[in-house]
N, C-alpha and C positions, 0 to 999 in steps of 0.2 A: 518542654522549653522552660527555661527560669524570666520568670516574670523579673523585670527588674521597679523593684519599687520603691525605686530614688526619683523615676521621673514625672515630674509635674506634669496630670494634664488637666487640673481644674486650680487657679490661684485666683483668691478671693483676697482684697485685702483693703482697708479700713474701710467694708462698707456701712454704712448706716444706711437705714430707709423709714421714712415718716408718714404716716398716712392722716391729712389731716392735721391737727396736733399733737399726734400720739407718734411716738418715738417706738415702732414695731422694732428694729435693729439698730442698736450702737457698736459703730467700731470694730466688726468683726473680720478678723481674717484666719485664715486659713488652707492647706497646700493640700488636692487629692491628688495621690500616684496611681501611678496606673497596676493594676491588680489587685487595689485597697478594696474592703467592704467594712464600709465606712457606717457607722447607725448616728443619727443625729434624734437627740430625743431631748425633752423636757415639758414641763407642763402646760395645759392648754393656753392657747393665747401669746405663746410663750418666742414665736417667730418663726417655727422652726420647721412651715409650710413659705413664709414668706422665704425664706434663705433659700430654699433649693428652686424657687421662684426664680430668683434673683439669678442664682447659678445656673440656669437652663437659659435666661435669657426672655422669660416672662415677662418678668417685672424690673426695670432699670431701677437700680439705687439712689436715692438721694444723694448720696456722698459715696465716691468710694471707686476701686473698679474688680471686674475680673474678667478674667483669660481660662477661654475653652482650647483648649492644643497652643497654646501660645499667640493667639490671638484674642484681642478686646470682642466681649462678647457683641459689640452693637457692628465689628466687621465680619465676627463669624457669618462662616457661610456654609461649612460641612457640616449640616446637621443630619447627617445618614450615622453622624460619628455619636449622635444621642438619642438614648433612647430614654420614654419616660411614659410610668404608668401614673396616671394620677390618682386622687385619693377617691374618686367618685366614679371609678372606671365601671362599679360592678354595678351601676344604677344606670341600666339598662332597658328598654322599653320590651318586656315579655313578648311581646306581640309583634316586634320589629322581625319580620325575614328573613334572615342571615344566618348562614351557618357558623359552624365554627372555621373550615376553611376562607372562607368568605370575609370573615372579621378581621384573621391572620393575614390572609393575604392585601387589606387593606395597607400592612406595616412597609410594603414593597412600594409605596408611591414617595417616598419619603427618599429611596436609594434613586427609582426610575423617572419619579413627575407623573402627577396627576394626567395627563392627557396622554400617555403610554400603552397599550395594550398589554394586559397582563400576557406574558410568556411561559415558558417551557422552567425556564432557570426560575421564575418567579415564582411559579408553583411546587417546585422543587422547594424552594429555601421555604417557601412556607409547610412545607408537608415537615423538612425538617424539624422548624422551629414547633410543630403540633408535637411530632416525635417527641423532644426534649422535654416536653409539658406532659408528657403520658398522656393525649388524648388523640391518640390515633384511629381508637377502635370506635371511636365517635365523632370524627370528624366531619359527619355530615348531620349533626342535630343539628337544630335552632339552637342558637345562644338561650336565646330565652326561656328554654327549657330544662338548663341545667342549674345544679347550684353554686350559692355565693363562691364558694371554693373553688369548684372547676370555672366560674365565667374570669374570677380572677386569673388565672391560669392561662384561659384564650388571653387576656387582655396582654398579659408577658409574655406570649407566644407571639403576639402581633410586632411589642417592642421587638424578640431576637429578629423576626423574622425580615429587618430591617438591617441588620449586620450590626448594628453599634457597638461602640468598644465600652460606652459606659451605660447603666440602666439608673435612672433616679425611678424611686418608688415609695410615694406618699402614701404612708397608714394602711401598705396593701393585705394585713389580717382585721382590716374591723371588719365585723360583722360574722366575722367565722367561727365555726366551731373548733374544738380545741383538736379533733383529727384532721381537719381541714388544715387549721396552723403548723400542724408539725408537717404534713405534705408539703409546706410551700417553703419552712424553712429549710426541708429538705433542697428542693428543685433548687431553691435561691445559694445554699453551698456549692451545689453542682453546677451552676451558674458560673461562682467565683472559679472555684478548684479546676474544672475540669474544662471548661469553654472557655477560659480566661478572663471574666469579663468584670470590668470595675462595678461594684456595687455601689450606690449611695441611699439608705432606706431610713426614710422617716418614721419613728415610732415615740409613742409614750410611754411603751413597757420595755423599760431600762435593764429590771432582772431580764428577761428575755437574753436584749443585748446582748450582752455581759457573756450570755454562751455561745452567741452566735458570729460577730463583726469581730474584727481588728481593730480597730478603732468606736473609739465612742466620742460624740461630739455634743456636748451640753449646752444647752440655749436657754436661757431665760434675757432676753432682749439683747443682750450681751453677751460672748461666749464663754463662757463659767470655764470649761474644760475641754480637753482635748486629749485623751487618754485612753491606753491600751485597758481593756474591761480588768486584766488583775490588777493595773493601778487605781482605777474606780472607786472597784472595790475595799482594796486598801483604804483609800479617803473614805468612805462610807463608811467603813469601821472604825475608822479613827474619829467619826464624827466630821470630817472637814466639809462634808455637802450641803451645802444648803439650798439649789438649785431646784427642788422639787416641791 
């Protein structure tokens, strides 16, 4: 099936937000389509955990609005429609219980309601969504026994396994090793490509980027750019960046 990726399902637009007297985002706007994988990146401090905040419906903007499926986020109410791994998903208590289906199948109270009895179909979409993540053959460890890499893995498996059409994911390679990171940016194309699924992924490592997303979206309090990684690049070599 051809994604069509004219249609708006994330519009962002003159948000500011002030924390205090500090001015975290000015004036930013910006349009996600549906099938986008989108990288928002720039240096620490730089807003660009508050924005996807802001976009999920976290944190309300000082100024400004935006629209999840064509709705203002404060009337949303389909949030089965988002999925989201946050940036501290893998700091996990070792000692906590739970398996890997266990965790996964947590992502099903978000489509069902917390006071639902897990079912047949629910354990189904989570067997699938462990599928997807390659950790079938180990679905019944403790989280807390596996590594940074694999617990990241459950932690995306719990988002598919909610059905969402889009997944936000905050800084989800710190702390990995460099074969850990190429597994995830594997799974995360396959994500895009093959599941169809809108990406939105927070990072600081812009090279990365640049081989990975469709888009790159530059933050330093303001939004610097919004560009395809070989137009980036071009500005980077031309010297026009100064975002970082």
């Amino acid at each position: 099936m051809q994604i069509d990726h004219t249609k708006n399902i994330i519009e962002v637009k003159d948000v500011s937000f002030s924390f205090k007297k500090d001015n975290v985002l000015r004036n930013v706007s910006l349009n996600i389509h549906k099938g986008d994988y989108i990288g928002i990146t720039g240096p620490n401090g730089a807003g660009k955990t508050t924005l996807l905040k802001i976009m999920i419906g976290l944190i309300r903007p000082s100024l400004g609005t935006v629209h999840l499926f064509g709705r203002d986020v404060t009337l949303f109410k389909d949030w089965a429609k988002i999925g989201y791994v946050p940036q501290k998903a893998t700091n996990f208590d070792p000692k906590f219980p739970a398996t890997i289906e266990e965790v996964v199948l947590m992502g099903r109270y978000k489509k069902r309601g917390l006071l639902r009895s897990i079912t047949k179909e629910d354990k189904e979409k989570a067997a699938t969504a462990i599928e997807h993540v390659g950790l079938t053959d180990v679905k019944d460890r403790l989280v807390g026994e596996l590594s940074g890499g694999q617990q990241q893995r459950v932690f995306i498996a719990r988002a598919l396994a909610g059905e969402p059409e889009i997944i936000f994911l905050d800084e989800p390679i710190t702390g990995m090793d460099t074969q850990a990171q190429e597994e995830l940016y594997t799974l995360l194309k396959k994500m895009n490509t093959e599941l169809e699924l809108t990406l939105v992924l927070v990072s600081h490592d812009v090279v990365r980027l640049t081989k990975e997303v469709m888009h790159i979206v530059c933050v330093n309090h303001t939004m610097e750019c919004f560009e395809s990684p070989e137009d980036l690049l071009k500005k980077e070599a031309a010297g026009l960046m100064a975002y970082r």
